[in-house]
N, C-alpha and C positions, 0 to 999 in steps of 0.2 A: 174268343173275345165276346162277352154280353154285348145285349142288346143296348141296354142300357150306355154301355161308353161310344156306341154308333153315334156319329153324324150323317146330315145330308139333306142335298140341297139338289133342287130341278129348276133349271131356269131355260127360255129361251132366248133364241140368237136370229133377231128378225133386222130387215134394212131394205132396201132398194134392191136392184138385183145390180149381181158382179161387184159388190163389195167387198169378197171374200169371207162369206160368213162359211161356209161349206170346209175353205181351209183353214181356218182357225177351230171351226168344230174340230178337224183331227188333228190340228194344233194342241188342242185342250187336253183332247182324250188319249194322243199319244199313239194313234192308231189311223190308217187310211179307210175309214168307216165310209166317208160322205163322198163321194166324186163330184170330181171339179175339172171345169172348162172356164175358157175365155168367152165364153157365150151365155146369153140369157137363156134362164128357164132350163139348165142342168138341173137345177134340186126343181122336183115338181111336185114332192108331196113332202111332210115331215119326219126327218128319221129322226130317232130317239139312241144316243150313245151314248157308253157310263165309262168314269174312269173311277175307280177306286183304289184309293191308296189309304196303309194303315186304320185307320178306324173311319174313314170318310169319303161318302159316294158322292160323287156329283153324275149329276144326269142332263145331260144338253139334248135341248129341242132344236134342232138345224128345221128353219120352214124355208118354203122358196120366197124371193123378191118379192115385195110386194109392188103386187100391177093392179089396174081397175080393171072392170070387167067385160069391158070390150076385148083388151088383149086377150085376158085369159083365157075367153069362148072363142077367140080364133083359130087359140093355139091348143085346145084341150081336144081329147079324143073322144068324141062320142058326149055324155054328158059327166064326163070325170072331170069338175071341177076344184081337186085337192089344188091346185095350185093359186087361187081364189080365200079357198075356204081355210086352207091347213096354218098360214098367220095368228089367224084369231085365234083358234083350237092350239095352239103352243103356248100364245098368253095367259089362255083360260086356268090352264093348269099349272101355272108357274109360279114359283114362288120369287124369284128375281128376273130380272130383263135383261140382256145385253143389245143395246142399239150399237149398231157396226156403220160407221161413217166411214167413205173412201177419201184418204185425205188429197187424193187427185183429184175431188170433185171439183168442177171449175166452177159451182155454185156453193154460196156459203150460207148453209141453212140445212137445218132437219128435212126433209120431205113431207109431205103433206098427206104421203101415206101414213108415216109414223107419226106423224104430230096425232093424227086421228085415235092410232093406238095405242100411243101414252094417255092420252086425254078419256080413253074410253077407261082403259085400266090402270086410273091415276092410282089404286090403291097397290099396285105392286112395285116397291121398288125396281127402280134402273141404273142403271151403268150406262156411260157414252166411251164406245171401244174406238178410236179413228185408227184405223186399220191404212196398211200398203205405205209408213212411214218410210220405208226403204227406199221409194221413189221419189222422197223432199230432199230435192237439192239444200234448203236455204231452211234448216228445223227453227230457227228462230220462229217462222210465220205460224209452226202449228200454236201457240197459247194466243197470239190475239183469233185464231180461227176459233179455238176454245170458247174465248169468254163470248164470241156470235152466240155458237150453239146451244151454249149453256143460259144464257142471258146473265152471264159473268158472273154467277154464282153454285157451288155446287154440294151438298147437302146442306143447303139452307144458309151457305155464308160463301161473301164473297170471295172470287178468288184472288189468291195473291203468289207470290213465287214460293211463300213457303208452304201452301197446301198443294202444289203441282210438284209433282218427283217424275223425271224424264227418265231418271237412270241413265243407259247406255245413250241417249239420244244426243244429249250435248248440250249446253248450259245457254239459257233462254238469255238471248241479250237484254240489258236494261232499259233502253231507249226505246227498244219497238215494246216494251212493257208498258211504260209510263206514256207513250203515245199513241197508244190501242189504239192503233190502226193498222191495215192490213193490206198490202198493198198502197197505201194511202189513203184507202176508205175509212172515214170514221163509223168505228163501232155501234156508239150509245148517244145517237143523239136524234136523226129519223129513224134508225130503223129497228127500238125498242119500242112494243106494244107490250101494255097489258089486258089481258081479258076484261077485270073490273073497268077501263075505260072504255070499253066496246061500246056502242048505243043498240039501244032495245032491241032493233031490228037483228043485228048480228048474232044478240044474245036466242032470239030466236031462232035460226036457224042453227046456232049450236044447240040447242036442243033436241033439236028435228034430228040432225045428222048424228048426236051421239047417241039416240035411239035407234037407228039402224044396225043392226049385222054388219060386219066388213063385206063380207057378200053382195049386200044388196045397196051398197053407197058407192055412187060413185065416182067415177075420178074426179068429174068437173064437180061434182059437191065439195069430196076434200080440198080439193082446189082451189074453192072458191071462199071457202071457209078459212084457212091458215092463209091467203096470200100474206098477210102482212106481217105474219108471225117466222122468227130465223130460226128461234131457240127454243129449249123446252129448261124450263128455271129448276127445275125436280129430280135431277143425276143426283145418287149418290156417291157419283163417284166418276172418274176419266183415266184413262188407259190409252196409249199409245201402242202401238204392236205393228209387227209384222207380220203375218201371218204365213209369208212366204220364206224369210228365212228364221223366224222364229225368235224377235225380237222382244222383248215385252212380253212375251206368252206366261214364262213363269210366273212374273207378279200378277199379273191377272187370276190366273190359276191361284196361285195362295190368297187374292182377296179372296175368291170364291167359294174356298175353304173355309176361310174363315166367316163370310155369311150360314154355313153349315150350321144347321140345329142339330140338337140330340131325335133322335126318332129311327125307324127303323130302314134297313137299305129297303131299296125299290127290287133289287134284281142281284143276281149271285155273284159272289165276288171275282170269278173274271169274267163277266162278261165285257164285252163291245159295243154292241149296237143289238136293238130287237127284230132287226130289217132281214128278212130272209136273206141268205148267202145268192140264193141263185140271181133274185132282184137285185143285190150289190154287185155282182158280177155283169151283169147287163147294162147296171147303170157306168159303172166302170168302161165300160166297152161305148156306151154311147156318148160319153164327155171324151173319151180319145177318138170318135168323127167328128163332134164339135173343135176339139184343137187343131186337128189335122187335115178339115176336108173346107171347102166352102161353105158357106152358112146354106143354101139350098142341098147339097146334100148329108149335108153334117145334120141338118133337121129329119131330111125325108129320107134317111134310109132306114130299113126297118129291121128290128132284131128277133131271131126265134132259136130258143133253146134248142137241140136236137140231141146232146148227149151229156149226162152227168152220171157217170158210173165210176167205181174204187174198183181198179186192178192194184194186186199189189202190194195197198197200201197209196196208191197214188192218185189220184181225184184226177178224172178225166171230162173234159169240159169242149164243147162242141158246138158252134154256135155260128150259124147262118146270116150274114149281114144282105138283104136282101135288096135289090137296086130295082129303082122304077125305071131308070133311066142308062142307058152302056155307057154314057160317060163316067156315070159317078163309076161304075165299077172299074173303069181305065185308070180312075183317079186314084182306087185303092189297089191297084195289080202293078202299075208302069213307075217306073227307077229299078237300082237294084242297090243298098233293098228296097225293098217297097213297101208304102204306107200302111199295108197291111201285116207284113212282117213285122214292125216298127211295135205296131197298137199290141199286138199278142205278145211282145217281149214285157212290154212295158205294163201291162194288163194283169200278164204273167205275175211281175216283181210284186205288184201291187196286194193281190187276193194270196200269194203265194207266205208274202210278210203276215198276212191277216189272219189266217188260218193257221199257219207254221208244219204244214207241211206238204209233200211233195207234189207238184200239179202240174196238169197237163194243161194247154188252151189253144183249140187251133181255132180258129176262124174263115170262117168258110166264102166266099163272095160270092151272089147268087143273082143272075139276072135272065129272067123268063125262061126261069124254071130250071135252067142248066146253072151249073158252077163254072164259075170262072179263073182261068187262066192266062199266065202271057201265050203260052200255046195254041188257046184256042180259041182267045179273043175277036180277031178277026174273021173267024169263021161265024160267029153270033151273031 
C-alpha cells in the first residue's frame, strides 16, 4: 500500500471522570488496551491506542477525568501530577475531540471542566459522544438533552429530527421534539447565554482564565466562569453509544474514519496501544481492586511486579498485591473462590486476548512482609 493512499486521524477522548471514556477507547480500537473500573481515577495518565484497518489509522488519546487540582494533589504519588496535566497534553496534539457525556448524569450541562477545554482549543474540532444509553429507560429524553448541550445546534445549524440518526436507539417522539423540554424544563428560554452578551467584567475574567494552563486553573475559577453556560454551540457532530454493550460504536468509528486525511500512519500496522505491556498489566490488576474491593482498599493496596519470564513459550507474570492493613488481605483470600482467584482469571482473559498468547498470572497477597493464605491467615 503507498503512502500516499494512507489516511489518519488522532483525536482525543476527554470528560468528567466515570463517563466511560476508558471503554469506549477499547470499544474503538477493538482491543482491552485502557482498563476500566467503577471508580474514579482508574486512567491516571494518557494512553495512546491505534486501530487500523485497510488504508486508515486512527489513534485515540484515552486522558484521565478531568478533576481541579486540589483532587489531583491529594490523590497523586509523590509529585506525579499526569492526572492534572495529561487532559491538556491529549488536546494539544489532536486533531479532532470526542467529549463523552454520561447520559445518567442527573445534571444537564457540559462540565465546566470541558467548557474550559473547548473554549481553550476552540480551533480543533469536537464531537459530543453521550455514552451509557443502555441505562435510558425513556430514549425519547436523549435529543431535548441534546439540544441543552449543544445550545441546539450542531456544526453550525440547528438541529432538527433529520440531522439526528439514532439508529438502533428507537425513533425520537414528536411531541417531547416540538416541546423541548425535558422533564418539563424549558430548554431555551433562562437558561441560553451567550458570550457576546457577557458584561466586561466577565469578558475579563475569561481572559485571565483562558490564559492559564489547565494545571494551574482552578476549579472554583472554571466554576465560576461557565456557571451560567449548559452547552458548547461548536459539536460537529453527536453520537449516542454504548460503550458497554457496544451500541453506536460502529457509526462513530466510520465518522472517524471518515474525518481521516491523507498523510502518513503514526505507528506500524498492528499495533495496540504504545503503553508498556508490564504497566497495562498492573493497571489491569489495579481496576479489578477498584471493582471488587472497597474504595479504601481498592485505592490503598499496592502493586509490585516480581516475575515476567517465557518458559515454554508461555509469559509468566507474578505480581504482589501488597496490604497495609489484614483486613484488606481477608477481603481478597475469604469465600471460595476468592476475590483473588476471581481478579487473576479474569486479568488472565483480559492481557491473554491482548497479546494472543499463552499466559500465566498468579497473584500474590502480601501483608508485613509474609504471603497470605486462608491457612495462615490467622496466624499473622
Amino acid at each position: 500500500m503507498s503512502h500516499i493512499a494512507r489516511k489518519f486521524l488522532k483525536f482525543a477522548i476527554i470528560g468528567p471522570p466515570n463517563g466511560g471514556k476508558s471503554l469506549l477507547t477499547n470499544q474503538l480500537v477493538k482491543a482491552e488496551v485502557a482498563a476500566v473500573s467503577k471508580r474514579m481515577d482508574t486512567t491516571r495518565c494518557n494512553l495512546t491506542a491505534a486501530y487500523t484497518e485497510d488504508n486508515c489509522q486512527l489513534v485515540a488519546v484515552d486522558s484521565p477525568g478531568l478533576v481541579g487540582i486540589q483532587h489531583a494533589t491529594s490523590k497523586s504519588v509523590g509529585k506525579e501530577l499526569t492526572i492534572l496535566t495529561d487532559p491538556e497534553k491529549a488536546m494539544k496534539n489532536a486533531e479532532h475531540v470526542l467529549v463523552v457525556q454520561d447520559a445518567t448524569h442527573t445534571g444537564d450541562y457540559i462540565h465546566h471542566r470541558v467548557l474550559y477545554l473547548l473554549n481553550r482549543y476552540n480551533h480543533i474540532p469536537a464531537s459530543l459522544v453521550i455514552n451509557k444509553v443502555d441505562l435510558i429507560e425513556d430514549r425519547s429524553q436523549l435529543l431535548p438533552l441534546v439540544k441543552i448541550l449543544t445550545d441546539n445546534q450542531v456544526d453550525g445549524k440547528k438541529i432538527n429530527t433529520k440531522r439526528v440518526t439514532f439508529g438502533k436507539l428507537g425513533k425520537i417522539a414528536d411531541d417531547k421534539i416540538i416541546s423541548e423540554t425535558r422533564d418539563g424544563i424549558p430548554l431555551y428560554q433562562k437558561n441560553k447565554f451567550s458570550m457576546n452578551e457577557m458584561d466586561e467584567k466577565w469578558k475579563t475574567s475569561y481572559r485571565i482564565v483562558m490564559n492559564k494552563p489547565y494545571d494551574k486553573c482552578s476549579w472554583a475559577e472554571t466554576k465560576k466562569l461557565f456557571t451560567q453556560f449548559r452547552g458548547w454551540p461548536y459539536f460537529k457532530s453527536v453520537f449516542f453509544v454504548s460503550s458497554l454493550t457496544g451500541e453506536g460504536i460502529g457509526n462513530l468509528r466510520d465518522y472517524l474514519v471518515n474525518q481521516a486525511t491523507p498523510g502518513k500512519w503514526m505507528y506500524e500496522e498492528n499495533t495496540l496501544t504504545t503503553k508498556n505491556p508490564k504497566d497495562i498489566v498492573l493497571d489491569q490488576i489495579k481496576a479489578e481492586c477498584l471493582n471488587h474491593l472497597p474504595s479504601e482498599a481498592g485505592y490503598g493496596i499496592k502493586l509490585r511486579l516480581m516475575d515476567w519470564s517465557f518458559n515454554d513459550e508461555r509469559l509468566n507474570i507474578i505480581v504482589e498485591l501488597i496490604c497495609d492493613k489484614k483486613r484488606w488481605a481477608k477481603l481478597l483470600i475469604q469465600n471460595n473462590p476468592s476475590r483473588i482467584a476471581y481478579m487473576e482469571d479474569s486479568v488472565n482473559n483480559i492481557i491473554q486476548n491482548l497479546i494472543n498468547q499463552p499466559l500465566f498470572i498468579k497473584l500474590l497477597v502480601k501483608y508485613n512482609g509474609q504471603t497470605v493464605t486462608e491457612d495462615n491467615y490467622q496466624k499473622l
